[in-house]
KEMI-821992 format. One line per field, with one value per atom (N, C-alpha, C): residue number from 1; residue in one letter; x, y, z. Coordinates in steps of 0.1 Angstrom, whole numbers, plus 5000, padded with zeros to 4 digits. Example, Ala and Ser with C-alpha at 12.3 -4.5 7.8 and 13.67 -1.06 7.14 Angstrom:
KEMI-821992
pos 1/1/1/2/2/2
code A/A/A/S/S/S
east 5132/5123/5132/5128/5137/5129
north 4943/4955/4967/4978/4989/5000
up 5078/5078/5078/5071/5071/5079
END
This chain:
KEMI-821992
pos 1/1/1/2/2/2/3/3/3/4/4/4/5/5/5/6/6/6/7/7/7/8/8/8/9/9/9/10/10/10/11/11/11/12/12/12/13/13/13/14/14/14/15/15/15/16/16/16/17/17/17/18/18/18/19/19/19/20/20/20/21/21/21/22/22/22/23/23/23/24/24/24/25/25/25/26/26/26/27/27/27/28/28/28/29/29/29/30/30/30/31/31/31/32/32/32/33/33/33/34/34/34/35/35/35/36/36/36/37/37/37/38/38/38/39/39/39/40/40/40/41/41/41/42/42/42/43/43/43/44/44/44/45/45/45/46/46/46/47/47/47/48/48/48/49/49/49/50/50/50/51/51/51/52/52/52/53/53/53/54/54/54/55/55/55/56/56/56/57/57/57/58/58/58/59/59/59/60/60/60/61/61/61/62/62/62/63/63/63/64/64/64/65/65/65/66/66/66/67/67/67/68/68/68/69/69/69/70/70/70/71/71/71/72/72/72/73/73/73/74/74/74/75/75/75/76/76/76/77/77/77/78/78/78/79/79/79/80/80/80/81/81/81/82/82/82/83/83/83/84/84/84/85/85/85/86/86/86/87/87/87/88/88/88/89/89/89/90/90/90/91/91/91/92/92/92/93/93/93/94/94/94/95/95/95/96/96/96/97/97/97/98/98/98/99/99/99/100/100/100/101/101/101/102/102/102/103/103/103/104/104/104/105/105/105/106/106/106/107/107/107/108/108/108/109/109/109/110/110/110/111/111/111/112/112/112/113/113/113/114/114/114/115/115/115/116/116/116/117/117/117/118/118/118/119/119/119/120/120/120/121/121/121/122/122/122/123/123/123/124/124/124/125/125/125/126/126/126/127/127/127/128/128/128/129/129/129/130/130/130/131/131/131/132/132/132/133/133/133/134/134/134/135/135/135/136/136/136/137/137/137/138/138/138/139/139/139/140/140/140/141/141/141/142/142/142/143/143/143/144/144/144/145/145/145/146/146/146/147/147/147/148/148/148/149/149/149/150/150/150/151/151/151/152/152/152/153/153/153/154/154/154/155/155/155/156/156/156/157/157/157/158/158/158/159/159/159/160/160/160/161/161/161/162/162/162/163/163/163/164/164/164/165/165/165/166/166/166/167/167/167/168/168/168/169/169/169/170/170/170/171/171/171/172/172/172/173/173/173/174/174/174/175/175/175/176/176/176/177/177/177/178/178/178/179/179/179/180/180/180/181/181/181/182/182/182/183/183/183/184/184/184/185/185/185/186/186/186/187/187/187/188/188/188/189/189/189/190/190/190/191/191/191/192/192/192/193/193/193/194/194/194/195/195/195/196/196/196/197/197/197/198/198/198/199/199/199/200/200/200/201/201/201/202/202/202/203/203/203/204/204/204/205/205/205/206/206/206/207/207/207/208/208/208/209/209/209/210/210/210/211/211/211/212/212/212/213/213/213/214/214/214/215/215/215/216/216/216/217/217/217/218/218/218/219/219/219/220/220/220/221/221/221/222/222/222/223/223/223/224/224/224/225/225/225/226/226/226/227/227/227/228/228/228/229/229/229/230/230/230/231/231/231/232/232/232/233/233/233/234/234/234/235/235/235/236/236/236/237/237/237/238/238/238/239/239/239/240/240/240/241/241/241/242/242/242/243/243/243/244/244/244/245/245/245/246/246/246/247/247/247/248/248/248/249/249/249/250/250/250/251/251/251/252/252/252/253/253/253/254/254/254/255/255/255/256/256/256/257/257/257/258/258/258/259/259/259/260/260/260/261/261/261/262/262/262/263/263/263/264/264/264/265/265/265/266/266/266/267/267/267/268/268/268/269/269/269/270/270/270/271/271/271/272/272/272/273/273/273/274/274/274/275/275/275/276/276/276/277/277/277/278/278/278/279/279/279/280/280/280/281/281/281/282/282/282/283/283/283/284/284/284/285/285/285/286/286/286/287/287/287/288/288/288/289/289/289/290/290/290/291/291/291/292/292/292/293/293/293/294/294/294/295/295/295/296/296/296/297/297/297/298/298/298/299/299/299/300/300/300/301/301/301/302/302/302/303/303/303/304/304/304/305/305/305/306/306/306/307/307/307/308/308/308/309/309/309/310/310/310/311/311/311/312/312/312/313/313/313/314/314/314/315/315/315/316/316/316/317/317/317/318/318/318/319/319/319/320/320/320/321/321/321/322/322/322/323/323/323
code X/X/X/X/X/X/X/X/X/X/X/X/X/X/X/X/X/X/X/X/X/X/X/X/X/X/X/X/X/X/X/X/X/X/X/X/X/X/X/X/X/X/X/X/X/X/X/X/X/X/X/X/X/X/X/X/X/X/X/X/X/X/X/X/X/X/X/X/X/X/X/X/X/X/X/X/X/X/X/X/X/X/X/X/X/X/X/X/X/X/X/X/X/X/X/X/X/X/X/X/X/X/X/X/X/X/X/X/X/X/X/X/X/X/X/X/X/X/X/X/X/X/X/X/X/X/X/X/X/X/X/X/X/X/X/X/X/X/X/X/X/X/X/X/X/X/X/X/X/X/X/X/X/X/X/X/X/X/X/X/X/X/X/X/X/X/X/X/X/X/X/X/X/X/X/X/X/X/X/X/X/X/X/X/X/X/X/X/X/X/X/X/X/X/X/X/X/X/X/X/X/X/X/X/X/X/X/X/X/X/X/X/X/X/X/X/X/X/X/X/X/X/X/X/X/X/X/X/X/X/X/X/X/X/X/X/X/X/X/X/X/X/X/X/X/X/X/X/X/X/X/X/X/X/X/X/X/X/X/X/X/X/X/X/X/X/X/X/X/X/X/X/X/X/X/X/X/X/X/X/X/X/X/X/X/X/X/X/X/X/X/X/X/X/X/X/X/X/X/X/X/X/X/X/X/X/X/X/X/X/X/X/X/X/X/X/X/X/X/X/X/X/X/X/X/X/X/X/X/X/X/X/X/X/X/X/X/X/X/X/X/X/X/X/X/X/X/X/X/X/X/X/X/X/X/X/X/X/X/X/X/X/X/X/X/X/X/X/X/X/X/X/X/X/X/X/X/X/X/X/X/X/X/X/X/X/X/X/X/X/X/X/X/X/X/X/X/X/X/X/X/X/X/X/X/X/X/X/X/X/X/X/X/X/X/X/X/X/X/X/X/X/X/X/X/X/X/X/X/X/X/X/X/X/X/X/X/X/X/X/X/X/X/X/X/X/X/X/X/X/X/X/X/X/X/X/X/X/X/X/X/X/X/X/X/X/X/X/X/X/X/X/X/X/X/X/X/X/X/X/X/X/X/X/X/X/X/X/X/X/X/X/X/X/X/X/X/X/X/X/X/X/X/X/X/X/X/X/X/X/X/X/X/X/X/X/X/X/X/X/X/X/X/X/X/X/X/X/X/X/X/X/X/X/X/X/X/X/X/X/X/X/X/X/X/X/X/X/X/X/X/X/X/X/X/X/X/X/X/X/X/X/X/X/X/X/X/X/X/X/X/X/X/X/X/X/X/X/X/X/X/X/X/X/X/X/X/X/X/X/X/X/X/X/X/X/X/X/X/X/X/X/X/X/X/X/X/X/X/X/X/X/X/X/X/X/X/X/X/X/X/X/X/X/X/X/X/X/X/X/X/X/X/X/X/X/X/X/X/X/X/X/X/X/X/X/X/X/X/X/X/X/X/X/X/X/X/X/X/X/X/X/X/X/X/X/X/X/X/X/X/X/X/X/X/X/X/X/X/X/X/X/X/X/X/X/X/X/X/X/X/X/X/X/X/X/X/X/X/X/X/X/X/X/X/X/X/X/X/X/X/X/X/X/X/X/X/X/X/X/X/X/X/X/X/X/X/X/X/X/X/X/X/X/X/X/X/X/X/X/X/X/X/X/X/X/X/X/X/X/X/X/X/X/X/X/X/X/X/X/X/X/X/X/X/X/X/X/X/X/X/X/X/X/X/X/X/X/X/X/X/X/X/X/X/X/X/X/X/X/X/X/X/X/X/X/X/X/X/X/X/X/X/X/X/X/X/X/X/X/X/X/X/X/X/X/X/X/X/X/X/X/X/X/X/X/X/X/X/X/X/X/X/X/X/X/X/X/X/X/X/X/X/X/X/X/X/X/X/X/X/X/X/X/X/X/X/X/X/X/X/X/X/X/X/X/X/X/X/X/X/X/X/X/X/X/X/X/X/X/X/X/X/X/X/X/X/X/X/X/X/X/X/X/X/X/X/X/X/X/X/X/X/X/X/X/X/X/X/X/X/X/X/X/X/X/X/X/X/X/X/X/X/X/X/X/X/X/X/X/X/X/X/X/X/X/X/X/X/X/X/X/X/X/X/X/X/X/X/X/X/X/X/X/X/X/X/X/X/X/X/X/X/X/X/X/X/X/X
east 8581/8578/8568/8569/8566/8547/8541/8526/8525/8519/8517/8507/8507/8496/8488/8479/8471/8463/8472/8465/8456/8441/8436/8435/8439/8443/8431/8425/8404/8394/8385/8374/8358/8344/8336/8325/8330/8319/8318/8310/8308/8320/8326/8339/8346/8354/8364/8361/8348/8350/8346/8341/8343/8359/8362/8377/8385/8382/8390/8387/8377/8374/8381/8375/8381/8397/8404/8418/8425/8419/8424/8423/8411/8410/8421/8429/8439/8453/8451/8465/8472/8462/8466/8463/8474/8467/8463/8449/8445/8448/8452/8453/8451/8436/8431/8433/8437/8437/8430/8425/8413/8422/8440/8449/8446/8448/8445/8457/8464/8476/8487/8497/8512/8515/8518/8528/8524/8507/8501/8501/8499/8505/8510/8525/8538/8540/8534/8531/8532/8520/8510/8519/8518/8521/8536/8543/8557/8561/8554/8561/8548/8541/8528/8530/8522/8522/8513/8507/8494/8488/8484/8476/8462/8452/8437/8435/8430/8427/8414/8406/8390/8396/8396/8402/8411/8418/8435/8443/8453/8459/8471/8470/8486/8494/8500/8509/8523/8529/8545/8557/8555/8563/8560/8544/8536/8543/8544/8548/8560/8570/8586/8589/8584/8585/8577/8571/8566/8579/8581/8589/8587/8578/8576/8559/8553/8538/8542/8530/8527/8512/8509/8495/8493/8488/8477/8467/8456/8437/8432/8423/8416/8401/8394/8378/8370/8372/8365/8369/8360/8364/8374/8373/8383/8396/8403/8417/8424/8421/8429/8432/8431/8438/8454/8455/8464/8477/8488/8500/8506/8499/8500/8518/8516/8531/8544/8540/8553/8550/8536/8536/8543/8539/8548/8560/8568/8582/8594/8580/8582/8580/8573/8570/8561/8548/8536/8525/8519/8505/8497/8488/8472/8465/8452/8441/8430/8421/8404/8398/8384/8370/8365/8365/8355/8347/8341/8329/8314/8317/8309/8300/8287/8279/8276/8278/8275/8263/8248/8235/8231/8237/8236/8243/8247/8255/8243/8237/8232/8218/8214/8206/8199/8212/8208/8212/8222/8220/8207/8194/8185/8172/8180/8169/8173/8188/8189/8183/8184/8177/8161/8155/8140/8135/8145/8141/8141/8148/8153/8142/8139/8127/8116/8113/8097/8099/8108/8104/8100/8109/8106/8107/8122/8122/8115/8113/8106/8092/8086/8072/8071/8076/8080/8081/8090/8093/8082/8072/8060/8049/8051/8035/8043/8051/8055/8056/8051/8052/8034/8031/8014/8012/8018/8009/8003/7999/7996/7994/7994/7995/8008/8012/8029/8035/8045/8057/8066/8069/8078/8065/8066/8057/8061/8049/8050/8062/8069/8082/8086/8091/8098/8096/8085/8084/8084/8093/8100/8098/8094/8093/8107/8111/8122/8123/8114/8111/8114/8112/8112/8128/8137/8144/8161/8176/8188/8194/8199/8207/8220/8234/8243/8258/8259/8269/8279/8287/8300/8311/8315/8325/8313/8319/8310/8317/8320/8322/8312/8316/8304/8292/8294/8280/8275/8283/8280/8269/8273/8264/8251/8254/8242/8231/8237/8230/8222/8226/8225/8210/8216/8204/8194/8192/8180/8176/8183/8180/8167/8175/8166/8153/8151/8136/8129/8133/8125/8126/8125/8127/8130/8137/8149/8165/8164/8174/8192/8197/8207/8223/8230/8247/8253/8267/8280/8294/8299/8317/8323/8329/8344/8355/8365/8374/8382/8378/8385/8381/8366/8352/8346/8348/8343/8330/8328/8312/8307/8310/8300/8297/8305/8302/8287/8291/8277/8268/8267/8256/8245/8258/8254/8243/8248/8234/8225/8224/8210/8214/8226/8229/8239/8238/8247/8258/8272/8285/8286/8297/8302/8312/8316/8328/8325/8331/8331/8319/8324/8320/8309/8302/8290/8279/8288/8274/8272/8282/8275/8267/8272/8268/8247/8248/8234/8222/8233/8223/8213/8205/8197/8200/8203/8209/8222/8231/8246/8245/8251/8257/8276/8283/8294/8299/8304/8306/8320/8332/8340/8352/8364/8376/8383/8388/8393/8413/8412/8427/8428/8447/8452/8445/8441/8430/8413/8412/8396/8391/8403/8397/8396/8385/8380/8378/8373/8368/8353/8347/8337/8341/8339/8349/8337/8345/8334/8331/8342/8344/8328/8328/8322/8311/8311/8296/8290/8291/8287/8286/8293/8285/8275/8267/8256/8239/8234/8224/8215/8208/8206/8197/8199/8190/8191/8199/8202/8205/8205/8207/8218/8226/8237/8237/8245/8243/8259/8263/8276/8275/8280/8284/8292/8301/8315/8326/8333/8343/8339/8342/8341/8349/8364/8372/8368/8364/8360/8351/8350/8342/8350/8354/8357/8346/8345/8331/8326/8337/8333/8330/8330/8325/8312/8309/8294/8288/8290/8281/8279/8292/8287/8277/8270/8263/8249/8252/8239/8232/8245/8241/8230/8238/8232/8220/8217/8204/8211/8217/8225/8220/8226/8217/8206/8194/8186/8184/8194/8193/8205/8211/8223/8219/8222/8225/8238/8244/8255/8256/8261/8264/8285/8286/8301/8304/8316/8318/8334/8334/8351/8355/8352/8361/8350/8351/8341/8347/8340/8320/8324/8313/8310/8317/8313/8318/8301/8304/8291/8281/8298/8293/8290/8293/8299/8278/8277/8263/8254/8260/8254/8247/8248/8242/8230/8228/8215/8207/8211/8203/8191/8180/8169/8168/8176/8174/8187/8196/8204/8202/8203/8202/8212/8214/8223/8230/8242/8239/8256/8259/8268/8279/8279/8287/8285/8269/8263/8257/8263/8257/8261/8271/8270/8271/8261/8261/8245/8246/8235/8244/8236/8239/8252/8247/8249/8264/8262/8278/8288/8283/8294/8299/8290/8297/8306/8300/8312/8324/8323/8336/8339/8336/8349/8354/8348/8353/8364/8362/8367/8382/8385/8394/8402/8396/8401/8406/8401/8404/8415/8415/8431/8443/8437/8452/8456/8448/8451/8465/8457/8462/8475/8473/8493/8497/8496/8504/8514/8500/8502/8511/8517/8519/8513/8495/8487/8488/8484/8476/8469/8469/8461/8453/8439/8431/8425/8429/8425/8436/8446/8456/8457/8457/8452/8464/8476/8483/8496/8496/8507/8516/8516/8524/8519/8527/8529/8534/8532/8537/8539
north 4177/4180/4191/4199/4215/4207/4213/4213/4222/4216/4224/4232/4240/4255/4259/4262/4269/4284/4294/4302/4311/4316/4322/4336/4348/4361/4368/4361/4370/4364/4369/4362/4371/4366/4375/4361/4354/4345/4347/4346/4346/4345/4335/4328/4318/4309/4302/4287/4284/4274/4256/4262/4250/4243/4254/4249/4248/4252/4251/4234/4229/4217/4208/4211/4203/4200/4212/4214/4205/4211/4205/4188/4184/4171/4160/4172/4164/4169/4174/4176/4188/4201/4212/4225/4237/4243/4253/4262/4273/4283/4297/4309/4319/4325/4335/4349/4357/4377/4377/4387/4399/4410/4402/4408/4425/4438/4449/4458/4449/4456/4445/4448/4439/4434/4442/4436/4427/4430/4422/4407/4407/4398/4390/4393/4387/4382/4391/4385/4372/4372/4359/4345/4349/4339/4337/4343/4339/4321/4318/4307/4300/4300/4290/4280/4269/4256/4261/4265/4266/4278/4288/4304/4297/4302/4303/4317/4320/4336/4337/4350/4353/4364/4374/4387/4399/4390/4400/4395/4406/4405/4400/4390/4383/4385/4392/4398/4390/4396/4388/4396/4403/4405/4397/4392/4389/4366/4368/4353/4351/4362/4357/4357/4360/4360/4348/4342/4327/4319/4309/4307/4287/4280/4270/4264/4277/4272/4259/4252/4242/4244/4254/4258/4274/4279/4291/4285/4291/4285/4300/4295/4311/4303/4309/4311/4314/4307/4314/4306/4310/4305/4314/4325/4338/4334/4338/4335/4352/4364/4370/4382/4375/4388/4380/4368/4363/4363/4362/4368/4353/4349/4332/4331/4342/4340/4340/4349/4348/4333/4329/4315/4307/4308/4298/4294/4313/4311/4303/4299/4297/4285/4277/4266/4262/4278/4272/4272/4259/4258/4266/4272/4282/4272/4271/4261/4272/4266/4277/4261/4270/4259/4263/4252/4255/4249/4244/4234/4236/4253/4256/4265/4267/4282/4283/4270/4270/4271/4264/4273/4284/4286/4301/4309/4312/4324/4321/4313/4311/4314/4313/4315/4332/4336/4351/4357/4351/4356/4357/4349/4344/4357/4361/4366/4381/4389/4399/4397/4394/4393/4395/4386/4389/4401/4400/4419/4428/4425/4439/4441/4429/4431/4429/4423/4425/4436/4445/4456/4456/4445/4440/4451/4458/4466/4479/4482/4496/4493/4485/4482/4481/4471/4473/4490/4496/4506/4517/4515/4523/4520/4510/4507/4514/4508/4513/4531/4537/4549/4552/4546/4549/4545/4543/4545/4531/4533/4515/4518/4509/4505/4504/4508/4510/4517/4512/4522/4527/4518/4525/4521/4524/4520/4509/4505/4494/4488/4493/4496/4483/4487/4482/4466/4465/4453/4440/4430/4423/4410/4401/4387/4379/4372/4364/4357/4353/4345/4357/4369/4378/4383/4378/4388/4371/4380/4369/4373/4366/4365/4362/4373/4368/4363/4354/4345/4346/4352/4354/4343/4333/4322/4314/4302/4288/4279/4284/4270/4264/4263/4257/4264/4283/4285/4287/4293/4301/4286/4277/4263/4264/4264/4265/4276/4285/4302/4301/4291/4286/4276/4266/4258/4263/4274/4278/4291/4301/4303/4296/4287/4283/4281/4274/4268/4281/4297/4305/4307/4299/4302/4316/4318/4329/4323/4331/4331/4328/4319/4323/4321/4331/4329/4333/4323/4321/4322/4332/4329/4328/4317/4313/4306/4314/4312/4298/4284/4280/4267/4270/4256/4260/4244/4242/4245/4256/4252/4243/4231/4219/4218/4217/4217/4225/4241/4249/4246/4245/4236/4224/4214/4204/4208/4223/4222/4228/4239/4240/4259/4265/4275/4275/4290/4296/4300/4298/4298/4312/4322/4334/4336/4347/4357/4366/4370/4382/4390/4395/4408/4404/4388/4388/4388/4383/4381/4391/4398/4414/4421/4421/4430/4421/4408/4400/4403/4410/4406/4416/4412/4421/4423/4413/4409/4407/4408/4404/4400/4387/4382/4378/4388/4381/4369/4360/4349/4339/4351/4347/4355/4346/4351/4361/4368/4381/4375/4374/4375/4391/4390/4402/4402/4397/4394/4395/4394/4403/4411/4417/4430/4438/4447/4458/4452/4439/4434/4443/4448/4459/4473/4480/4494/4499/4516/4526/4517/4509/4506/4488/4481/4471/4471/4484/4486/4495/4498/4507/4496/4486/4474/4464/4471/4461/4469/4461/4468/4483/4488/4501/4498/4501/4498/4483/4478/4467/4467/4455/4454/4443/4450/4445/4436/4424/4418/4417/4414/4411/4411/4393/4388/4378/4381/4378/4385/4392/4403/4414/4429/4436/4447/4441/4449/4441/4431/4427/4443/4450/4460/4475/4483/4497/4506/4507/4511/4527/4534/4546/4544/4539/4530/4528/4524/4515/4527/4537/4551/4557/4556/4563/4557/4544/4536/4536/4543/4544/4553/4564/4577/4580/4580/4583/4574/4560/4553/4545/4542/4535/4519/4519/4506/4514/4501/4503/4499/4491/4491/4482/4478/4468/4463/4452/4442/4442/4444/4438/4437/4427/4420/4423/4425/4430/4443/4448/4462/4462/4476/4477/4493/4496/4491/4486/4480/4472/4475/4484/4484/4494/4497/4511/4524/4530/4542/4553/4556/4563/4573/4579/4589/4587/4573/4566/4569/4571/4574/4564/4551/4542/4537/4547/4538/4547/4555/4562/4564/4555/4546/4541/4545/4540/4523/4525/4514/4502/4510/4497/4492/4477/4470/4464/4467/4467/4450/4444/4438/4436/4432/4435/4426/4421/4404/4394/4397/4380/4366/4371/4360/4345/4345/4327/4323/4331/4328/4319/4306/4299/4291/4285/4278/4268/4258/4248/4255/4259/4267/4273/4279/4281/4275/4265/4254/4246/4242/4233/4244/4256/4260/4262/4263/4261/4250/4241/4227/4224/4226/4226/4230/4243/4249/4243/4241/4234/4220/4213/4196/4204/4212/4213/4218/4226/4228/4219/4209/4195/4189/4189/4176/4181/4193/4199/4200/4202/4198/4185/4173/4159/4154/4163/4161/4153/4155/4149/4151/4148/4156/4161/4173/4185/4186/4188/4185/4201/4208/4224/4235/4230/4241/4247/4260/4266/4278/4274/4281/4268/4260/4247/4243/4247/4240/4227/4212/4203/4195/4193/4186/4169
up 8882/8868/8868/8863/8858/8852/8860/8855/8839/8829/8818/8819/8812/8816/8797/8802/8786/8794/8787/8788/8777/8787/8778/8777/8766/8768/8769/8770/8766/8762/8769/8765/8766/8760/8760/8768/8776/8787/8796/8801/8819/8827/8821/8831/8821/8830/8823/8826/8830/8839/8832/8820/8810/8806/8804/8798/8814/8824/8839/8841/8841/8841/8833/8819/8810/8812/8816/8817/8828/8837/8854/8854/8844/8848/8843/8836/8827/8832/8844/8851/8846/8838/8832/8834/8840/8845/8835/8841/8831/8839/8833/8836/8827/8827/8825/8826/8817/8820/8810/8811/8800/8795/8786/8780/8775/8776/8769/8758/8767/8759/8755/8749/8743/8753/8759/8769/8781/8781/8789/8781/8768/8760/8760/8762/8762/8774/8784/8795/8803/8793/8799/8792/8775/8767/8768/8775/8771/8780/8789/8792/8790/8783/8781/8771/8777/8770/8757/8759/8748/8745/8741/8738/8735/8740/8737/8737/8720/8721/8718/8716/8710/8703/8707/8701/8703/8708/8714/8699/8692/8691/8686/8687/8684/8668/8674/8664/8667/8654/8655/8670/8674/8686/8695/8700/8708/8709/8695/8693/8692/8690/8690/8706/8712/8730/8733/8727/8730/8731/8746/8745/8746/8748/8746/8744/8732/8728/8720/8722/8713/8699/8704/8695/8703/8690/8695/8687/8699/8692/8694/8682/8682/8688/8696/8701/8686/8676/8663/8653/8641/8625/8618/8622/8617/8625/8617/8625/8621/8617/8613/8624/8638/8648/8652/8645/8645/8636/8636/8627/8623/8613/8605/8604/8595/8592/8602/8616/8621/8631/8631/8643/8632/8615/8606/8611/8613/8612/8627/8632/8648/8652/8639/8641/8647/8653/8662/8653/8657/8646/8652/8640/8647/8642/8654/8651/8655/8640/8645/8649/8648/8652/8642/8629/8617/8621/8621/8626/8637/8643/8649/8644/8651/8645/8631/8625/8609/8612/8614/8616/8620/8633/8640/8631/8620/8613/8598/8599/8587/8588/8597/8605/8606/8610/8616/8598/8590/8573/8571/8575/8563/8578/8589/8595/8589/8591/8584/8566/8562/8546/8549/8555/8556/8561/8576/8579/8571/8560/8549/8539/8535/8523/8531/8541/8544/8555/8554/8565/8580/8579/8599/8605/8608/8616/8617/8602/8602/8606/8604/8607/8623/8627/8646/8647/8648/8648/8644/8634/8633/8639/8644/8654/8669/8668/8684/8685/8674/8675/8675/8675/8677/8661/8654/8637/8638/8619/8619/8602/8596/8583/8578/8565/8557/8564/8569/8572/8561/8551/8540/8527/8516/8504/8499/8486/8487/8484/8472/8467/8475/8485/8497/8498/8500/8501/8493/8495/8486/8488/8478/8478/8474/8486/8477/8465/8463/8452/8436/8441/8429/8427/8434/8436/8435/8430/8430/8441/8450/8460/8456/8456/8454/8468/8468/8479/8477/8484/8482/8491/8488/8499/8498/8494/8494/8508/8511/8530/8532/8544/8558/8558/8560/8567/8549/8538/8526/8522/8519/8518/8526/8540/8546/8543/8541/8531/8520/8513/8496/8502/8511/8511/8517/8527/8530/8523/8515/8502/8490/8491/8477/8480/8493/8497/8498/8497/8496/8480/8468/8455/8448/8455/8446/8440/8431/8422/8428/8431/8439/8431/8431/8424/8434/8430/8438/8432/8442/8440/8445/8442/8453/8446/8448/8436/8443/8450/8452/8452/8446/8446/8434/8431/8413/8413/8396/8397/8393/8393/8393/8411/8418/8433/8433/8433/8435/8427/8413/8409/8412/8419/8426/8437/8443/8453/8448/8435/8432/8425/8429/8432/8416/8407/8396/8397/8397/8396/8389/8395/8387/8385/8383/8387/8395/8403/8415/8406/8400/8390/8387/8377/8374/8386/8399/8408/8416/8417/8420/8416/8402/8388/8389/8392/8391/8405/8413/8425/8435/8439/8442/8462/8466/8476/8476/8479/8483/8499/8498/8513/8517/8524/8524/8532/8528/8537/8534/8532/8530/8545/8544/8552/8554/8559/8559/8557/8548/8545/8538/8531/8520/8507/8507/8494/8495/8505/8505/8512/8522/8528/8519/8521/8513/8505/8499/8488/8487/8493/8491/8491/8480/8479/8472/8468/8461/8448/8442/8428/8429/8439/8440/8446/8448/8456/8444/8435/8421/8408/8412/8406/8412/8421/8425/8419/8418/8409/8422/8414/8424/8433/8442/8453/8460/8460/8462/8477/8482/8500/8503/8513/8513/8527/8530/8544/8544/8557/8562/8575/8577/8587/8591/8583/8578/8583/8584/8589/8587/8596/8590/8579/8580/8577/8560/8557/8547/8536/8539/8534/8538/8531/8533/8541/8550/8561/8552/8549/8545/8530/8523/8509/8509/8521/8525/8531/8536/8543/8531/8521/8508/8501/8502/8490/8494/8510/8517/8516/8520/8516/8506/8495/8480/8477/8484/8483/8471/8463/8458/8465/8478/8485/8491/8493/8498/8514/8515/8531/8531/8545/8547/8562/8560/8578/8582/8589/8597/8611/8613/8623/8630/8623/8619/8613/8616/8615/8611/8607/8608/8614/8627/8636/8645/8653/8662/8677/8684/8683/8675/8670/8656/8667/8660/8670/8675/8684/8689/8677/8669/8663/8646/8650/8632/8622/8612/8605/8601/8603/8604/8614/8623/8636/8640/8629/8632/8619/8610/8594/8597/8594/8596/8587/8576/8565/8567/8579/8585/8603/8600/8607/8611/8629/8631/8644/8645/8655/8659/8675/8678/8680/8671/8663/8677/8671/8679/8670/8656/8646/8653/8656/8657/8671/8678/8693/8699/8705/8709/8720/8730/8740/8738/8725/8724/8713/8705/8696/8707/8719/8729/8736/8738/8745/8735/8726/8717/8712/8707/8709/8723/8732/8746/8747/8744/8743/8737/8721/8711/8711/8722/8718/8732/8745/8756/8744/8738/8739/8722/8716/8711/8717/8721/8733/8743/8748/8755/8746/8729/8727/8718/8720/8715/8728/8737/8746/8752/8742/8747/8733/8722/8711/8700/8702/8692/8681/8670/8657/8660/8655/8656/8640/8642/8626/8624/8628/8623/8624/8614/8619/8603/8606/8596/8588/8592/8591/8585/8586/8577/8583/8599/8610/8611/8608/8612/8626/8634/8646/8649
END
């Protein structure tokens, strides 16, 4: 009898040796490449029990050469390097890991926001140049409490956002076209429209999915409805945001500063103008990374691919394949 196999096309760990364990103990084997191209791709995945991806790729050519998957898992909450529709047409469920890094992403939200209004970095940055007092004027410096925070995606981490939000008593509004506002009320947080909580906020945070419907949900047109001088965070996707949209709102001081953790294209590019913004803050999509979040997604994504192989229910499949 043919040992079952889960392979994984890439990864950004040390090694593989969580999920090698996990796998082997259950009579499964794993086989690892650091996929770069298609065809390395097709490669791998064409006679695999299982796909474990982080950020290769999978497109619909990559999945019609799948020839007896039971799941692809993504390494993530984002699922969009994945092609939903052709695993639909194929019958393969995609499973994320919602359930991880909801503090660590909420976490590093609430540390880019403070850096922005209390001037962390420029202040570091001006002592370490020999000065000492104000680095920017007072202007600059901002109390939460004086200021609305608007939340874009009410989930897992957008919740967690809201609730450590408010304990700094600022003003906080939300949209999410898919959760009642009695829900966001319930936690303490003002219900909008896209439009009003842009149009309200002094802060914008995004924390929604990158589907056909919200990339580029930040454009010239939605970034010219945020009040002026306003500070923008994103650590959510980056294609979520038109990047040259966002150099323009900088440009002109229109915003007053932005955090991201996420980009569009990632890594930025050497020469890209944001990477030499004194008023942005920059990081290299490490929001939802801590000891214990990496370990439970390797886990997480080893013990689904187990249990589509063993023909379980599968409880995160995010694309409406049934098994």
């Amino acid at each position: 009898m043919k040992t079952p196999t889960v392979v994984v096309t890439d990864w950004t760990f040390p090694d593989l040796s969580i999920e090698e364990t996990q796998l082997r103990s259950q009579g499964v084997e794993l086989i690892g490449h650091q996929c770069k191209t298609e065809t390395e791709l097709i490669e791998l995945s064409r006679r695999a029990d299982a796909v474990i991806t982080q950020f290769a790729r999978i497109n619909a050519k990559v999945i019609a050469e799948m020839q007896q998957a039971k799941a692809i898992v993504r390494y993530g909450i984002g699922v969009d390097n994945v092609d939903l529709e052709a695993a639909r047409s194929r019958s393969i469920p995609v499973c994320n890991i919602p359930d991880y890094c909801i503090d660590e992403v909420a976490d590093q939200t609430l540390g880019f926001i403070l850096a922005c209004t209390r001037q962390v970095v420029s202040h570091s940055q001006h002592l370490r140049e020999g000065k000492w007092g104000l680095a920017t004027p007072v202007s600059g410096m901002k109390a939460l409490r004086d200021l609305t925070v608007g939340v874009i995606g009410f989930g897992r981490i957008g919740r967690e956002v809201v609730r450590r939000l408010l304990a700094f008593k600022c003003a906080v509004r939300v949209f999410d076209p898919v959760v009642s506002g009695a829900d966001i009320e319930k936690l303490g947080a003002r219900p909008g429209t896209f439009e009003e909580v842009i149009q309200a906020s002094d802060v914008l945070t995004l924390h929604c999915p990158s589907t056909a419907q919200t990339r580029q949900l930040m454009n010239d047109r939605t970034f010219a409805l945020l009040r002026s001088g306003a500070i923008f965070i994103n650590v959510g996707r980056g294609d979520l945001v038109d990047s040259d949209a966002l150099t323009r709102a900088l440009q002109s001081g229109h915003l007053s500063a932005a955090a991201l953790d996420v980009f569009d294209p990632e890594p930025i590019p050497a020469s890209h103008p944001v990477r030499s913004m004194s008023q942005v803050i920059l990081a290299p999509h490490i929001a939802s990374c801590s000891t214990p979040a990496v370990k439970k997604l390797r886990e997480s994504a080893a013990s689904i691919a187990l249990a589509a192989i063993r023909g379980e229910a599968l409880h995160s499949v995010v694309n409406g394949v049934r098994r």
